[in-house]
Structures are given as structure tokens and as C-alpha cells.
N, C-alpha and C positions, 0 to 999 in steps of 0.2 A: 787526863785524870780518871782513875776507875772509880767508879759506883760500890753501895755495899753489895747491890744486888749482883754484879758482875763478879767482885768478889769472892762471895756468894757458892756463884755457879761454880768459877773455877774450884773454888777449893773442895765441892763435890766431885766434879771430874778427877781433880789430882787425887782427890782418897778412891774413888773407886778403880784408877789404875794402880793404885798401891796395894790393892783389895784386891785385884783382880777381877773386879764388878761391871755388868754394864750396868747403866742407868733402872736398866727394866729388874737387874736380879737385884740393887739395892736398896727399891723401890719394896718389892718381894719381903726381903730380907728386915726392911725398918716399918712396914708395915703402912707404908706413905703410898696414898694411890700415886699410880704409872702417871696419869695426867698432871699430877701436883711434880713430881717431881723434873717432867718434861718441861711444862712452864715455867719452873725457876731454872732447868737449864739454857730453854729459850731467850729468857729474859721478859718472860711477860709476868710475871709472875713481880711486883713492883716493891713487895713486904712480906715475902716468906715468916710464916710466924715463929717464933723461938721453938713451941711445943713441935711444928714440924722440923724444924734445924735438930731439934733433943731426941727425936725419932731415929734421922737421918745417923745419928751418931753413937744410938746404942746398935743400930745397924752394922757402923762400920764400928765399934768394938772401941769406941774410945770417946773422952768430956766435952762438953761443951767449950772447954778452957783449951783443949787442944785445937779441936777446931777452928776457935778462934784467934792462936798463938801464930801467926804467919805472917812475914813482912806486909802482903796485899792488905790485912786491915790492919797492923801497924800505922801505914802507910797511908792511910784513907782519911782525907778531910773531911771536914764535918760539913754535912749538907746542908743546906738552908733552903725553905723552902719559899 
């Protein structure tokens, strides 16, 4: 089962290869320090905050609603803590 945070990550990766972005230039680009954006690809980063996800996505040139339109959180059970 993935996580949201796994999620998360990948769907950063996948826009930044769609971007043609590494990590560091869409970090650059959304105005998200390099560290913040390392550690939610790391996975340590355990609650990425919306205002950084909202950053990440006027970066890559597109909504929150897109971002979040992908089978991976379609697909994602609800956690319990």
C-alpha cells in the first residue's frame, strides 16, 4: 500500500520529468528551499504542507486539482493513525 507522502514524492518526480526539472531547478523555480524539497523526496519529510505542494505547482505551471488528479491518490486508503 502507498502512503500520501510516497505519493507525494512520486508525483513530484513525474512533473519534474515531464518539466524537464531536476529536483534542485524546481525547488529554484517554486521558490521551495532545496532542503524542503529533498526531504519530501526522501521521504522524511512525513506532512508536506498544502502552501508547499501550492508552491511546487505554480512552479511546475499547473492546480492543485491537477496535481492531485492521479490514480496514486485516487487509489490511497485512508490512514489511521
Amino acid at each position: 500500500m502507498e502512503t500520501a507522502q510516497q505519493a507525494v514524492a512520486f508525483r513530484i518526480r513525474q512533473l519534474c520529468q515531464e518539466h524537464g526539472l531536476t529536483p534542485n531547478g524546481i525547488s529554484i523555480r517554486a521558490g521551495v528551499p532545496q532542503a524542503t524539497v529533498k526531504s519530501i523526496l526522501n521521504g522524511e519529510s512525513k506532512n508536506p504542507g498544502i502552501s508547499t505542494i501550492k508552491k511546487l505547482c505554480d512552479g511546475f505551471g499547473i492546480t492543485l486539482g491537477e496535481f492531485f488528479s492521479t490514480p496514486e491518490f485516487d487509489m490511497l486508503e485512508q490512514e489511521i493513525y
